[in-house]
VOBA-1610 file (N, C-alpha, C; in pm, whole numbers, padded with zeros to 5 digits, always signed):
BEGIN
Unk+04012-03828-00825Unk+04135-03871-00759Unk+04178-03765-00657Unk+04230-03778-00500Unk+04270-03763-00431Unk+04417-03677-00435Unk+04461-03578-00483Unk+04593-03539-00487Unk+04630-03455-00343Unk+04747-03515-00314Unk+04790-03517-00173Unk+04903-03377-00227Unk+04874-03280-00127Unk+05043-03194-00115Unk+05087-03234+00031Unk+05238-03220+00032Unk+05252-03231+00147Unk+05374-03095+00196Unk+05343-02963+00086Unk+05357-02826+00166Unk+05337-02842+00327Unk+05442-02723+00385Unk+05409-02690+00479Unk+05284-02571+00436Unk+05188-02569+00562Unk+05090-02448+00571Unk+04969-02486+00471Unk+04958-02617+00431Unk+04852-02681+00303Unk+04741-02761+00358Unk+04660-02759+00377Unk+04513-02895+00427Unk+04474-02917+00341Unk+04445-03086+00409Unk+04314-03149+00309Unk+04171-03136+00408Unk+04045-03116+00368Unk+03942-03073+00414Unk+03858-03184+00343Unk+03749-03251+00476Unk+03694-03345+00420Unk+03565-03307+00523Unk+03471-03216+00384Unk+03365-03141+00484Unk+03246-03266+00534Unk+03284-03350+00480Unk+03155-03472+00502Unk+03177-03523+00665Unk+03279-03514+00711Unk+03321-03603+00787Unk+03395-03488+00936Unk+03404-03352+00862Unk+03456-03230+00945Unk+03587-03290+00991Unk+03670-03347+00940Unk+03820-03394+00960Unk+03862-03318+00888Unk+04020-03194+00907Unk+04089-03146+00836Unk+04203-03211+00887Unk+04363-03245+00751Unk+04471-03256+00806Unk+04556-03166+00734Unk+04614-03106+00829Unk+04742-02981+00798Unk+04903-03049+00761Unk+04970-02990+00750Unk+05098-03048+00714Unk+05168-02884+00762Unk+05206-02908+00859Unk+05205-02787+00983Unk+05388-02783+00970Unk+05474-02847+00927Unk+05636-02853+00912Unk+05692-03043+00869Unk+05773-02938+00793Unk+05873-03109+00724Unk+06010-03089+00747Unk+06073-03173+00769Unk+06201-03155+00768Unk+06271-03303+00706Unk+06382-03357+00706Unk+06419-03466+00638Unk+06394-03612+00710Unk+06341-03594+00858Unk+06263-03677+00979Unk+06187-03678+00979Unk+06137-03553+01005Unk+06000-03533+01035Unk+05891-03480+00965Unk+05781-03547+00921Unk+05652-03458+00907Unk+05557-03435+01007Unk+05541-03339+01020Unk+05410-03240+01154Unk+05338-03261+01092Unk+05211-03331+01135Unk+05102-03326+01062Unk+04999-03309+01218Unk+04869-03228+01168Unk+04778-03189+01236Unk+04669-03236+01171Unk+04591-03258+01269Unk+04441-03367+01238Unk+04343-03255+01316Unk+04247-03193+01268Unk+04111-03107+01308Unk+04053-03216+01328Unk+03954-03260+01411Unk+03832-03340+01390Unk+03730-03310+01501Unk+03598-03358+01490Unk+03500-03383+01551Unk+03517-03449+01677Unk+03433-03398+01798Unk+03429-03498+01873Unk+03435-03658+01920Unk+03336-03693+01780Unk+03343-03843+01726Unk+03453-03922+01726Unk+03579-03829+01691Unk+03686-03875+01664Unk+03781-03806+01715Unk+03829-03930+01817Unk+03946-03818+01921Unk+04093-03894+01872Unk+04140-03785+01834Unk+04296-03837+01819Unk+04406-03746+01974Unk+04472-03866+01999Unk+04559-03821+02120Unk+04706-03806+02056Unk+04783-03685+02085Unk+04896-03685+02032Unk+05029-03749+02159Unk+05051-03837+02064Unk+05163-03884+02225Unk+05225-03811+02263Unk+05291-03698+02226Unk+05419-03625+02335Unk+05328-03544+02438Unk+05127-03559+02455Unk+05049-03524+02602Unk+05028-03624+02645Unk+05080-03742+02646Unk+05043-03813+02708Unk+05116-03919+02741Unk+05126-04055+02830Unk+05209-04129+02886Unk+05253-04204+02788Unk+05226-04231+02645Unk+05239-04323+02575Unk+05182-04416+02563Unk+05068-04483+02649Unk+04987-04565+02705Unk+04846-04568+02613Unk+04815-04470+02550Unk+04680-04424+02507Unk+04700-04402+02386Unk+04618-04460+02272Unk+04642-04472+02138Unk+04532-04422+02071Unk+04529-04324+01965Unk+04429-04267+01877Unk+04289-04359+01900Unk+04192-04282+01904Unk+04117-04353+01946Unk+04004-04329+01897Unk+03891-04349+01828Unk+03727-04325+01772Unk+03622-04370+01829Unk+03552-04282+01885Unk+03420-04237+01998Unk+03310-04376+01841Unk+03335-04492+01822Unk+03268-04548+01709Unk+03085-04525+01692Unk+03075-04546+01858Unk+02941-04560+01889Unk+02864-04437+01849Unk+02959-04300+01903Unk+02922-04141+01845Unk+02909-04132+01740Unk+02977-04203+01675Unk+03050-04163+01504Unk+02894-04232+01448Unk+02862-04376+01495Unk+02735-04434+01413Unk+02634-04337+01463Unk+02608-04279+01566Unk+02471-04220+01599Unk+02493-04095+01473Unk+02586-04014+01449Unk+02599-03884+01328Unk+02588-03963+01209Unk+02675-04036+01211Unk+02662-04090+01069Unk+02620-04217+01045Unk+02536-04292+01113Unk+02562-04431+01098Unk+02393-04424+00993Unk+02351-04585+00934Unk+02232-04618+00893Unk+02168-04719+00890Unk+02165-04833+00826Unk+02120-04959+00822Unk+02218-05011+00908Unk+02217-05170+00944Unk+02325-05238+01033Unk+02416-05287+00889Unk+02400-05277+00781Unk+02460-05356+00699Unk+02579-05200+00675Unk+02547-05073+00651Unk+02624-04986+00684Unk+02740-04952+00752Unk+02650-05018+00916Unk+02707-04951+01024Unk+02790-05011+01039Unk+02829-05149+00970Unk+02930-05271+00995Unk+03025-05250+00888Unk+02970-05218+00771Unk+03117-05150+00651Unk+03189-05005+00775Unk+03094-04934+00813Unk+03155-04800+00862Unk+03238-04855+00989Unk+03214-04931+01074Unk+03285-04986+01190Unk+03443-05003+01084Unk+03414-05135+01002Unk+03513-05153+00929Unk+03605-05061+00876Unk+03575-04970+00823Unk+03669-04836+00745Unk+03747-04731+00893Unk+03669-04758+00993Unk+03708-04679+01123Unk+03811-04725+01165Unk+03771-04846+01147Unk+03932-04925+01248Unk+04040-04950+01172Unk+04034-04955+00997Unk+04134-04924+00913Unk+04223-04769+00935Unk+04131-04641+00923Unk+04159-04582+00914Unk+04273-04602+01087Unk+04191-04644+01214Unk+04257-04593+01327Unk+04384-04675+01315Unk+04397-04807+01251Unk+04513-04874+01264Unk+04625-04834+01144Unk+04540-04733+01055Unk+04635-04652+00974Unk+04730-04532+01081Unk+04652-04451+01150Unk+04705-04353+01212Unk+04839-04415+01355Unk+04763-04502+01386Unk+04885-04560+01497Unk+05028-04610+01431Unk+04980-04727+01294Unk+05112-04756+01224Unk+05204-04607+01177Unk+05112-04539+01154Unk+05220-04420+01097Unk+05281-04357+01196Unk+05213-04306+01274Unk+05291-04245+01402Unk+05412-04385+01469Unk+05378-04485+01479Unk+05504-04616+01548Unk+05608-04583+01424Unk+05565-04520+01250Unk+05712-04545+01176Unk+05778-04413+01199Unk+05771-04351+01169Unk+05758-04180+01250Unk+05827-04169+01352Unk+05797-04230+01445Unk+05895-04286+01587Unk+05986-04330+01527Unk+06045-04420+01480Unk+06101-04577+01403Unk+06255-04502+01313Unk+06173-04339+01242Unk+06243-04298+01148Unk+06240-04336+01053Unk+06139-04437+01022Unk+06069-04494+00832Unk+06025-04367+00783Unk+06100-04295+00706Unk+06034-04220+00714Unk+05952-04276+00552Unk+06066-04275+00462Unk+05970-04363+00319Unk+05861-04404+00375Unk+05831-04491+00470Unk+05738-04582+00498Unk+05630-04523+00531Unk+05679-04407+00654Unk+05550-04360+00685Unk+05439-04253+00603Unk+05542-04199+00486Unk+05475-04134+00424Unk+05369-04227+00318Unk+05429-04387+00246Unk+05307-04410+00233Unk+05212-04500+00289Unk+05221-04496+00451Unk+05103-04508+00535Unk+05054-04400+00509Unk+05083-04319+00552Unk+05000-04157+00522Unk+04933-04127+00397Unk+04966-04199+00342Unk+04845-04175+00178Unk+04771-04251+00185Unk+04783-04368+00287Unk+04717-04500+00267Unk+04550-04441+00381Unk+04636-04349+00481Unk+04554-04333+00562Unk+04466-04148+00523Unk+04527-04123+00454Unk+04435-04060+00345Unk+04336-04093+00292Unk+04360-04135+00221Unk+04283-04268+00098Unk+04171-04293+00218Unk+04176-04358+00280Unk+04079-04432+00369Unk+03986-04321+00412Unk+04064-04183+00455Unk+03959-04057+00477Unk+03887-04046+00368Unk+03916-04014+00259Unk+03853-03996+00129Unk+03769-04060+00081Unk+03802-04206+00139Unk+03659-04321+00090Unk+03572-04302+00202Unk+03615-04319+00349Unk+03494-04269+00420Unk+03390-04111+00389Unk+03465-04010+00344Unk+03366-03923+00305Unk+03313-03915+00209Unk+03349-03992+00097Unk+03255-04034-00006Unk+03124-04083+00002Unk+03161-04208+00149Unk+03029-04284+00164Unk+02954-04194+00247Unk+02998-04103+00330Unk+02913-04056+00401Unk+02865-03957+00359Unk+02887-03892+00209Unk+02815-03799+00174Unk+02714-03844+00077Unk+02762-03955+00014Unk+02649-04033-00009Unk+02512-04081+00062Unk+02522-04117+00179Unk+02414-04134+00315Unk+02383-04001+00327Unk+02439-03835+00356Unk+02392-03769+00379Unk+02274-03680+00263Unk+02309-03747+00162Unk+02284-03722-00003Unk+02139-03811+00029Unk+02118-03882+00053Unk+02059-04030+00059Unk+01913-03979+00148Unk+01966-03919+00302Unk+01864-03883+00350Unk+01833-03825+00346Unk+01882-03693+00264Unk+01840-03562+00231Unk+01722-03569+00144Unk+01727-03652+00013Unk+01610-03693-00032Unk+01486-03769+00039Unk+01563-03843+00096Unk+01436-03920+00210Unk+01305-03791+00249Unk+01392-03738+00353Unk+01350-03634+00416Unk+01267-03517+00342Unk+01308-03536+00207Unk+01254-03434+00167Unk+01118-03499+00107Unk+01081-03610+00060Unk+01015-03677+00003Unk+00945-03753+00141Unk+00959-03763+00269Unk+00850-03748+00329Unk+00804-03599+00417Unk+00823-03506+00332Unk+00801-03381+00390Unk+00648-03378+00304Unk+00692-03407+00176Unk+00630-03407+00037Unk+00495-03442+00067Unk+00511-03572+00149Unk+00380-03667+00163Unk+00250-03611+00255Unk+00148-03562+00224Unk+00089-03505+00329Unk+00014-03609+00494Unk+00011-03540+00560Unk-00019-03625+00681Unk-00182-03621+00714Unk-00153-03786+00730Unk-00334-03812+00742Unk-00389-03777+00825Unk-00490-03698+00797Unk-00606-03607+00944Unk-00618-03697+01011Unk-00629-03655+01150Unk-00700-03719+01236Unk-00832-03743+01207Unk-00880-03884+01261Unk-00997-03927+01238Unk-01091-03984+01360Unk-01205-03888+01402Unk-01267-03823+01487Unk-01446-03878+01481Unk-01455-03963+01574Unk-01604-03969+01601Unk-01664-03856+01690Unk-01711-03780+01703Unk-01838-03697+01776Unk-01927-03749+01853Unk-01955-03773+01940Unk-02081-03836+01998Unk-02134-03753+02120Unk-02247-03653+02074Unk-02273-03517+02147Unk-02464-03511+02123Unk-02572-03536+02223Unk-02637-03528+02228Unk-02738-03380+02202Unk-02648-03287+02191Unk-02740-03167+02185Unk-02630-03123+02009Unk-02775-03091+01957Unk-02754-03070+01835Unk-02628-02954+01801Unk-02681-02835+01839Unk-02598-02700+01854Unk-02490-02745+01912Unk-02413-02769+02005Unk-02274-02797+02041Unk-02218-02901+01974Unk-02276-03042+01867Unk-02268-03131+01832Unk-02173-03059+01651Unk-02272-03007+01632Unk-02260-02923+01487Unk-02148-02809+01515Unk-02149-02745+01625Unk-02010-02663+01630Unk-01879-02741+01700Unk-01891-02803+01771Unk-01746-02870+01774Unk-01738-02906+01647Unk-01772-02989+01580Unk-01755-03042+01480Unk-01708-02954+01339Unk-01748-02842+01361Unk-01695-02744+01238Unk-01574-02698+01299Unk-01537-02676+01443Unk-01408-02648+01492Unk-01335-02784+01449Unk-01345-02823+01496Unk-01241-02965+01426Unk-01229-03014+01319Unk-01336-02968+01201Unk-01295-02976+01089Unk-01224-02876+01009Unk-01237-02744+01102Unk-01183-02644+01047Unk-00962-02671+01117Unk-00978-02734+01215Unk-00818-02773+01263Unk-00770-02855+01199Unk-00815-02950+01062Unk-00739-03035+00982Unk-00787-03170+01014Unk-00899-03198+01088Unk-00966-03313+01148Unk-01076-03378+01016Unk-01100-03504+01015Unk-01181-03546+00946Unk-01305-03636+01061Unk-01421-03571+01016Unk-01498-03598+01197Unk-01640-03662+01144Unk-01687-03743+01217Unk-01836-03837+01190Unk-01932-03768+01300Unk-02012-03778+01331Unk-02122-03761+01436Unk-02207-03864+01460Unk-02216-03864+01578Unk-02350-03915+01628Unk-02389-03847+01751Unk-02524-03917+01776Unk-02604-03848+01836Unk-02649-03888+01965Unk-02598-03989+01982Unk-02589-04058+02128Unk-02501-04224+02162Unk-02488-04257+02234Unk-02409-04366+02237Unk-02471-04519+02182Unk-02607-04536+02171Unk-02601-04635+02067Unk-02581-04572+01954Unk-02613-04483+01894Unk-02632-04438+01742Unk-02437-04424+01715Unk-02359-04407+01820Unk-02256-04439+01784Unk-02153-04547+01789Unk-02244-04680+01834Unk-02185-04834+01835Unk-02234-04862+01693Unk-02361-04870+01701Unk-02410-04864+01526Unk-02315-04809+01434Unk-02250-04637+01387Unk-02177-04636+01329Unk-02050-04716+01311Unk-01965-04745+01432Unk-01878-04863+01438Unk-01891-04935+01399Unk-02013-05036+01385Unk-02019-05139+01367Unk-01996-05170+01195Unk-02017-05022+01126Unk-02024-05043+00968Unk-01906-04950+00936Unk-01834-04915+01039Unk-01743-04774+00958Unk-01583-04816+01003Unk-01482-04802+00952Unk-01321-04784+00987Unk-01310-04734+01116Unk-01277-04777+01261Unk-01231-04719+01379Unk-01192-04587+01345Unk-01234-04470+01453Unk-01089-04339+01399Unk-01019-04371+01475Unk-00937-04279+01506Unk-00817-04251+01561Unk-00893-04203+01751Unk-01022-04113+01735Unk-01061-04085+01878Unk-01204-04098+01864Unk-01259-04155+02001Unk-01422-04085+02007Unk-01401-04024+02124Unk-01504-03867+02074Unk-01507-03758+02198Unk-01664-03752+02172Unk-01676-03773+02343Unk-01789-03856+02412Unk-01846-03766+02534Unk-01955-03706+02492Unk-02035-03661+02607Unk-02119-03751+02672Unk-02134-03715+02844Unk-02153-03851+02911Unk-02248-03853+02921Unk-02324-03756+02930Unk-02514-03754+02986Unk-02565-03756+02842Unk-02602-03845+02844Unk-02706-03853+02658Unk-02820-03950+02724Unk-02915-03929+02667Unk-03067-04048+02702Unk-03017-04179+02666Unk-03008-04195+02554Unk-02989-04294+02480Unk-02838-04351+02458Unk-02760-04468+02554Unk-02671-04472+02592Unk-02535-04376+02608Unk-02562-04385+02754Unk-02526-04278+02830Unk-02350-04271+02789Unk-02259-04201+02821Unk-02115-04191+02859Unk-02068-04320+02926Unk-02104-04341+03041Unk-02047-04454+03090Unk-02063-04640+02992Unk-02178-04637+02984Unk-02243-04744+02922Unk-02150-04774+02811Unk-02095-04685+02714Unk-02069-04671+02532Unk-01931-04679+02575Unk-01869-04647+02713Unk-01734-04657+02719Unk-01707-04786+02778Unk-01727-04837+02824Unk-01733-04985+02876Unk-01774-05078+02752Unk-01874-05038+02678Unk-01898-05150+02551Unk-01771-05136+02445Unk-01690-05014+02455Unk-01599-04984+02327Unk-01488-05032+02348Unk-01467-05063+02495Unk-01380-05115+02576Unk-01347-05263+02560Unk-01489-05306+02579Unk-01511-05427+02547Unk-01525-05488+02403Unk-01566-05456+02311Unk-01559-05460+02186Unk-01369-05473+02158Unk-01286-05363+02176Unk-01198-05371+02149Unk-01167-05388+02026Unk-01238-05295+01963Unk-01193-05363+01814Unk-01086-05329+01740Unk-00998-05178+01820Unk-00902-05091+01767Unk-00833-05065+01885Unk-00738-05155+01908Unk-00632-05105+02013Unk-00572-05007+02011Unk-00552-04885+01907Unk-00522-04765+01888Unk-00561-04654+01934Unk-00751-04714+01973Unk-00862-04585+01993Unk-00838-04526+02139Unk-00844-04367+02127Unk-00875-04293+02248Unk-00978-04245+02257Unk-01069-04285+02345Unk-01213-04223+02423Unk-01169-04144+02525Unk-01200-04012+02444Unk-01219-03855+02511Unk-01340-03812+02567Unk-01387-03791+02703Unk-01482-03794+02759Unk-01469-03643+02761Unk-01603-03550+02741Unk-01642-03394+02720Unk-01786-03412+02798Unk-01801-03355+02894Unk-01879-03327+02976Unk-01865-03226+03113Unk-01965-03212+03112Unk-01959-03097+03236Unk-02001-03153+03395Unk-01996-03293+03383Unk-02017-03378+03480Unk-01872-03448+03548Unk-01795-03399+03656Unk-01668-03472+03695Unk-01642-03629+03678Unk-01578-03678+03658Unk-01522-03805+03618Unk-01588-03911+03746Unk-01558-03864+03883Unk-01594-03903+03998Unk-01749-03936+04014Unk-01795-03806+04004Unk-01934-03821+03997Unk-02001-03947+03906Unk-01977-03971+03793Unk-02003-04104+03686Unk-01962-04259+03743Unk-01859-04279+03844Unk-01791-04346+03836Unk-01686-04424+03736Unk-01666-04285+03680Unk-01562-04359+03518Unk-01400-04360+03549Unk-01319-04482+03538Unk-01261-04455+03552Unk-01147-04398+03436Unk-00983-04345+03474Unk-00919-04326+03376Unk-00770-04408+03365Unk-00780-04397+03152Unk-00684-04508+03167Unk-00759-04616+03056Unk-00644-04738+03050Unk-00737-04823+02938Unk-00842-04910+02958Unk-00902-04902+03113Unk-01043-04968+03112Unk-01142-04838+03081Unk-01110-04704+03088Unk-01204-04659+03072Unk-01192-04483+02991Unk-01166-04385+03017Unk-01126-04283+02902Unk-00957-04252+02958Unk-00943-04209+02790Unk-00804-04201+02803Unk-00806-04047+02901Unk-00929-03981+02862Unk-00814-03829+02882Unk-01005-03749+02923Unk-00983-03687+02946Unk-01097-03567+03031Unk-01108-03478+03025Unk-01227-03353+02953Unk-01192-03241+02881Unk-01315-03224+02953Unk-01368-03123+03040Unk-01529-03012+03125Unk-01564-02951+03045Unk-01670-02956+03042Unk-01712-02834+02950Unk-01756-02699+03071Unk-01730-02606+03039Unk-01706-02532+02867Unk-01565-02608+02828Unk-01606-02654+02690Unk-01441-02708+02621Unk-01375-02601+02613Unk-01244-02645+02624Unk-01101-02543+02585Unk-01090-02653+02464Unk-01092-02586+02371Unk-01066-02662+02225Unk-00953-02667+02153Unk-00845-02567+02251Unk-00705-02554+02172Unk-00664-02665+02259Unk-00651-02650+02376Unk-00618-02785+02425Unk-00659-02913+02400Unk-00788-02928+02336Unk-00859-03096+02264Unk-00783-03109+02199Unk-00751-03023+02067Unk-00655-03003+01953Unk-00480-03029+02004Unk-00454-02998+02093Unk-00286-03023+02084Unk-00294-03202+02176Unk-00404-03210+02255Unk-00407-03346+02309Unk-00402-03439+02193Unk-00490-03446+02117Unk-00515-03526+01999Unk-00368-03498+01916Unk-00339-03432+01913Unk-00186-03379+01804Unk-00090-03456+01861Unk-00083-03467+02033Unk+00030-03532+02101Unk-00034-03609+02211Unk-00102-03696+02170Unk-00157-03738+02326Unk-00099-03836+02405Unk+00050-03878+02369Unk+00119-03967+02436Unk+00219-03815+02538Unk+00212-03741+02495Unk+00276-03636+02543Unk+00181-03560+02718Unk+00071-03573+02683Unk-00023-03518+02770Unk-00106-03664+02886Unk-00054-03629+03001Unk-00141-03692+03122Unk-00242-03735+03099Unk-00333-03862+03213Unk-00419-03882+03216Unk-00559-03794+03309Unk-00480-03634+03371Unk-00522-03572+03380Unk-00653-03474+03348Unk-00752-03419+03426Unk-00828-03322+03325Unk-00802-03209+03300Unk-00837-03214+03175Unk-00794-03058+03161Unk-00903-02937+03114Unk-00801-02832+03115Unk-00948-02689+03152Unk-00884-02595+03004
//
């Protein structure tokens, strides 16, 4: 239960919601009362202003901090505009000289603070577990085809990227890696050297293209042959993204980590 003083020099503190109200002087008219709040929530005191402009709640602010489901955000709309049509009635009795009256609007519009920070510490209670329980969950490696014609660079990329948290397949040229497709789960990328005997770079990117079997997949082209020179283009008819060799491998690694973040650019 809610116990109200209404001392001068006394607050109620409602850390859920960062609203404090003071009780700043009383007299047998008047109670001074002071409202702390958040941006979210702008209260205007009439004697700054024309009289024209009435307490007012930023609602839309208030749902982006605190808001959640729409079934929420429509109780919280609801409790906002109680509370704001609490604060205007009290201040019009206040004016009026009710004073009985306005004091219990003023509990009423208490009360209404108190149930809003209940609920919202509940939601903040709410996602705190969320959050923590998908911290919990570990995140699925990236999942990485290889397709690198020379053995030695084939076998060490591949231990670099398994050593960065990658889970990686190989093959050994571009049919031997339509074949794997054809029997294995899409990954997430194929990184694709273009000069191989046995279907080349261009050829395996146009069939993977065409296949389409994973609208998700990015074909990373690794070669020491310019994009121009192949005629490949970039983009979703043909590789997402363009890495020269010598690879820079910290950069493969943060492309793949964020590759909606990174250009269709090449990079060094």
């Amino acid at each position: 239960m809610l116990v109200l003083s209404r001392k001068p020099d006394e607050s109620i503190f409602f850390p859920g919601l960062g609203i404090t109200i003071s009780i700043l002087r009383t007299d047998r008219r008047t109670a001074r009362v002071g409202i702390d709040a958040p941006p979210q929530v702008r209260i205007v005191r009439k004697e700054l202003v024309d009289g024209t402009d009435e307490e007012t709640f930023d609602v839309k602010s208030f749902e982006q901090t605190w808001g959640g489901s729409s079934k929420n955000l429509h109780e919280l709309r609801n409790q906002l505009n109680t509370l704001n049509l609490g604060l205007q009635f009290y201040r019009q009795q206040m004016d009026a000289g009710l004073i009985d009256e306005a004091n219990v609007t003023f509990l009423r519009v208490v009360n209404q603070l108190d149930k809003i920070e209940r609920d919202v510490s509940k939601h903040a209670e709410a996602e705190a577990v969320r959050e923590a329980r998908a911290s919990e969950e570990p995140l699925r490696p990236i999942q990485v085809l290889l397709v690198e014609d020379d053995a030695d660079q084939r076998e060490l990329l591949a231990g670099v990227l398994a050593m960065r948290g990658c889970e990686v397949a190989t093959a050994c040229d571009g049919n031997d890696a339509l074949n794997y497709l054809g029997s294995h789960p899409w990954p997430d990328f194929v990184l694709l050297d273009m000069r191989m005997p046995n279907g080349d770079g261009a050829s395996t990117v146009r069939a993977l293209r065409k296949i389409n079997a994973s609208p998700h997949l990015r074909i990373v082209a690794t070669s020491g042959t310019s994009p121009q020179d192949l005629g490949i283009s970039q983009g979703s008819d043909g590789v997402d993204h363009w890495f020269p060799k010598p690879l820079n491998t910290d950069g493969l690694i943060r492309y793949m980590q964020h590759p909606t973040e990174t250009n269709l650019s090449t990079s060094t």
